[in-house]
N, C-alpha and C positions, 0 to 999 in steps of 0.2 A: 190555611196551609201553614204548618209547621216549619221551620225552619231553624238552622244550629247554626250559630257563629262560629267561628272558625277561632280555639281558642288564644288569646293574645300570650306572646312568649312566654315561659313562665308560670303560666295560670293554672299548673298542675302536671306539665313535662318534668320541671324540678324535680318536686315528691317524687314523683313513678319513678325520677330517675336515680334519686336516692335508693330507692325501696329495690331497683332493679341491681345497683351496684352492690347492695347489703347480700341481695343473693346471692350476685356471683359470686363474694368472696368467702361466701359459705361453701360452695360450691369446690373452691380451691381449697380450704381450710378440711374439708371433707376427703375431697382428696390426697389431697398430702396423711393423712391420717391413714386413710385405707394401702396408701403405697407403701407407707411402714408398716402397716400388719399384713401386707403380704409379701415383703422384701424376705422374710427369712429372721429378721431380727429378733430381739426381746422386746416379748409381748407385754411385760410385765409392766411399761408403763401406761398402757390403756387397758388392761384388766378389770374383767368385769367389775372385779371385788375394789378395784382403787378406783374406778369411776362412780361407781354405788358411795363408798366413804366419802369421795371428795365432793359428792349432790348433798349428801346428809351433813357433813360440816358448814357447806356453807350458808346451808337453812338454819343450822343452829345457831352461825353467825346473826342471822338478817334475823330472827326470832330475838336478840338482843339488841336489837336497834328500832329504832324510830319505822312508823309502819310504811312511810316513804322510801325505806331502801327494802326493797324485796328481793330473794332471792335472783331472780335473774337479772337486776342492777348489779350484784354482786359479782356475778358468771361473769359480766363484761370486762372485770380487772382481772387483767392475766397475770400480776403479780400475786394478787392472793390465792386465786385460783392454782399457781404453781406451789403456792408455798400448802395449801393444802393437801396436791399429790405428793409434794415432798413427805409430808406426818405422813400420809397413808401407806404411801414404800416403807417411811423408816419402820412402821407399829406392823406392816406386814412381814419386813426383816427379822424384827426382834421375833417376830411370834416363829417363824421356819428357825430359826437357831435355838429359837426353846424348844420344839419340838428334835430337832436334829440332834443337838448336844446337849440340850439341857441348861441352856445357858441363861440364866434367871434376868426377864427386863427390867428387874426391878432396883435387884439386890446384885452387880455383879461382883466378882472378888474383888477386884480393885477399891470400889466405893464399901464393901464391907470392912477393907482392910482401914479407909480411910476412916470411917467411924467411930476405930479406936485411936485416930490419932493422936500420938503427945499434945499437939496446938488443940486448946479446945474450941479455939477459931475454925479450926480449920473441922474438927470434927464435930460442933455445930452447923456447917456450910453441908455436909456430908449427909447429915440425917435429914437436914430439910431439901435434899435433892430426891434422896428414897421418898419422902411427901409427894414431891412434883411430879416422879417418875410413875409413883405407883396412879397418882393423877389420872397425869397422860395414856397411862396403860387404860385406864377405865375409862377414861375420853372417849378414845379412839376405838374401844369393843363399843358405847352407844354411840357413835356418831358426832359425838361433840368436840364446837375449839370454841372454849373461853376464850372472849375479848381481852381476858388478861396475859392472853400466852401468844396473843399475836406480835409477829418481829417489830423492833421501834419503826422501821422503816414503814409499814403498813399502816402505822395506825392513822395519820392524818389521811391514806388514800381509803381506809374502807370505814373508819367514826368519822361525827360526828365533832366539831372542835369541842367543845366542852367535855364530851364523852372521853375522846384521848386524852386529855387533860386528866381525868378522871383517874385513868387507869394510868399515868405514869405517874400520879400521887402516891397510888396504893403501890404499886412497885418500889418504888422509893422506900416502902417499909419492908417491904415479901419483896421479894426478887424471883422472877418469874422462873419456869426453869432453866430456860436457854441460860443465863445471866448464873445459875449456878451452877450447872457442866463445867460452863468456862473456867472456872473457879476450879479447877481441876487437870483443864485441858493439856498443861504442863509437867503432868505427874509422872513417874515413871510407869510405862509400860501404856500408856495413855492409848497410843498406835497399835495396842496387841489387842484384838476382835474378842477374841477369849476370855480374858483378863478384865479389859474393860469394859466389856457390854457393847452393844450395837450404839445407844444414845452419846455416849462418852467416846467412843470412837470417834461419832461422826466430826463431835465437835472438835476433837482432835485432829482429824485428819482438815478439817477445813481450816482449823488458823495453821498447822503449817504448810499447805498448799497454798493459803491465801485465799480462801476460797470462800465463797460465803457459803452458808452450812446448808441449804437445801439443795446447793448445788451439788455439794458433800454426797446427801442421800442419793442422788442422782448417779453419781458414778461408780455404785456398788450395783448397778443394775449388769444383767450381763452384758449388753450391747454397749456401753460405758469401760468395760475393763480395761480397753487401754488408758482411756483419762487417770482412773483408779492407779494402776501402776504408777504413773508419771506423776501423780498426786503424792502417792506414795513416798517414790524416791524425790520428791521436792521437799517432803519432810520431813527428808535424813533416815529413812526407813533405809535397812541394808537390803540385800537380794535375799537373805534368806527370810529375814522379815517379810519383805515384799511375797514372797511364794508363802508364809501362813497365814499372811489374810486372803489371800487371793484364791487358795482351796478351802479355806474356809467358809470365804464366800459360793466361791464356784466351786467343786470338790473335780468337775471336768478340764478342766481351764490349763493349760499349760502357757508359759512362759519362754518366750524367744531367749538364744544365749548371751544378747549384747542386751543391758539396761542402760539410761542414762543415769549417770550420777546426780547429784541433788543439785548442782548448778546448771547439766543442760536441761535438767526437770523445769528448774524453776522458770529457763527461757524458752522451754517449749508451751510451759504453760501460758506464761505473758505473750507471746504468739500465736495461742489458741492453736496449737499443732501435738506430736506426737510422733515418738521414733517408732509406737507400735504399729502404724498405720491407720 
C-alpha cells in the first residue's frame, strides 16, 4: 500500500506560491495595459512598431553582454526597458516629421548653423553630434543600443562592473551623444521643434522642465499633451511658442485660453499635476 505524507509547511507551498503570485501580477500588469488601449487614449505607446524595436534593442543589449544576462533578465529592469521605449518614440518622432515636413534627424538647421560656428569648440562639439545622430538614426532602423549610449544612470543596473567601467573610460574621450545635445541645449531657438530637430528639442525641453529626458520623449506623445504644455511653459516657452510645437506635434490639438506661466508650470510640475486636466 502506497501512501503520501502530508507535506511538511513549506516543502513546496512556498515555490507554488511564489510562481502563483508572479502570475497574478502578470495578470494585473496585463490588464492595466489592455484598459489603456481600450480607454480611447494614445496608442502610440504600445505600438506594434515600438514594442517590435524595444524586443530587438534589448537583445542587441544582452548579445553585448556576458552569456548569463539574456535577454529576458534584461525585460525584468523597467528602467532600461523604459528608457528603450523612450529611443523608439523619439527615432519614431523624428522619422513622422521627416516625412511630414521634411525635417532632417540628422542635420537640422539649428545644428547646421552651429557647424559653422565662430568657437571652433563649439563647432567641433557640433559635427561630432551629426556622427552620433546620424548613429542613432541607423541604430534605431536595425534594431540596435550600443552599451555606449546607454544613460550614466543604467549602466551599473544592466553591465557588468568592469564592463561600465569600461565604457565610462571610453566616454571620457568620445562623449556619447546624450552628453553632446546638451552641449547645445541652451542655444537659441533650442525649444523651436522646427528649428532644432526632434533630438535637440527633447533635450532642451527636459533640462528646462527639469525633467529627465526620456521622460521628455514621453510627453510629446498625444495622450501626454497636457504634461508637454506645462513642460513647456516651465521652460519659459511663451503661448505662442507653446501653440508651434504643440501643432507641430499634434497638427489637431487645440489649446484652452488660460496657460500657466513658467512659475505655476514649474509648481505644477514638482506636484506632478496640471492646469490642463
Amino acid at each position: 500500500m502506497i501512501t503520501s505524507a502530508s507535506p511538511a509547511p513549506g516543502d513546496g507551498a512556498r515555490p507554488f506560491a511564489a510562481e502563483l503570485e508572479s502570475a497574478g501580477r502578470s495578470l494585473d500588469e496585463a490588464g492595466a495595459v489592455l484598459r489603456h488601449l481600450l480607454d480611447g487614449a494614445d496608442r502610440s505607446l504600445f505600438a506594434d512598431r515600438v514594442v517590435a524595436q524595444v524586443r530587438a534593442m534589448i537583445e542587441h543589449v544582452a548579445s553585448q553582454l556576458p552569456p548569463d544576462r539574456s535577454p529576458d533578465s534584461l525585460l525584468a529592469q523597467p528602467r532600461l526597458v523604459a528608457h528603450a521605449q523612450a529611443l523608439a518614440l523619439e527615432a519614431e518622432l523624428a522619422e513622422r516629421l521627416a516625412d511630414r515636413l521634411a525635417l532632417d534627424p540628422v542635420l537640422p538647421p539649428l545644428i547646421q548653423a552651429e557647424t559653422a560656428a565662430p568657437d571652433p569648440e563649439r563647432a567641433t562639439a557640433a559635427l561630432a553630434l551629426l556622427g552620433a545622430q546620424a548613429r542613432f538614426v541607423q541604430a534605431q532602423r536595425r534594431g540596435e543600443l550600443p552599451l555606449g549610449e546607454l544613460p550614466e544612470e543604467l549602466l551599473d543596473d544592466a553591465l557588468p562592473a568592469d564592463l561600465a567601467a569600461t565604457v565610462r573610460e571610453r566616454r571620457a574621450a568620445a562623449p556619447e551623444r546624450r552628453a553632446l545635445l546638451a552641449k547645445f541645449a541652451d542655444a537659441p531657438a533650442a525649444l523651436e521643434l522646427e528649428h532644432a530637430g526632434v533630438a535637440l528639442f527633447l533635450t532642451a525641453l527636459a533640462r528646462g522642465a527639469g525633467f529627465d529626458r526620456d521622460e521628455a520623449v514621453l510627453a510629446t506623445t498625444r495622450s501626454q499633451l497636457p504634461r508637454l504644455v506645462v513642460a513647456l511653459a516651465a521652460a519659459g516657452a511663451s503661448r505662442a511658442a507653446i501653440e508651434r510645437q504643440v501643432l507641430t506635434l499634434h497638427p489637431d490639438a487645440a489649446l484652452p485660453a488660460d496657460l500657466p506661466d513658467a512659475v505655476q508650470a514649474t509648481a505644477l510640475l514638482a506636484r506632478g499635476e496640471s492646469l490642463l486636466g
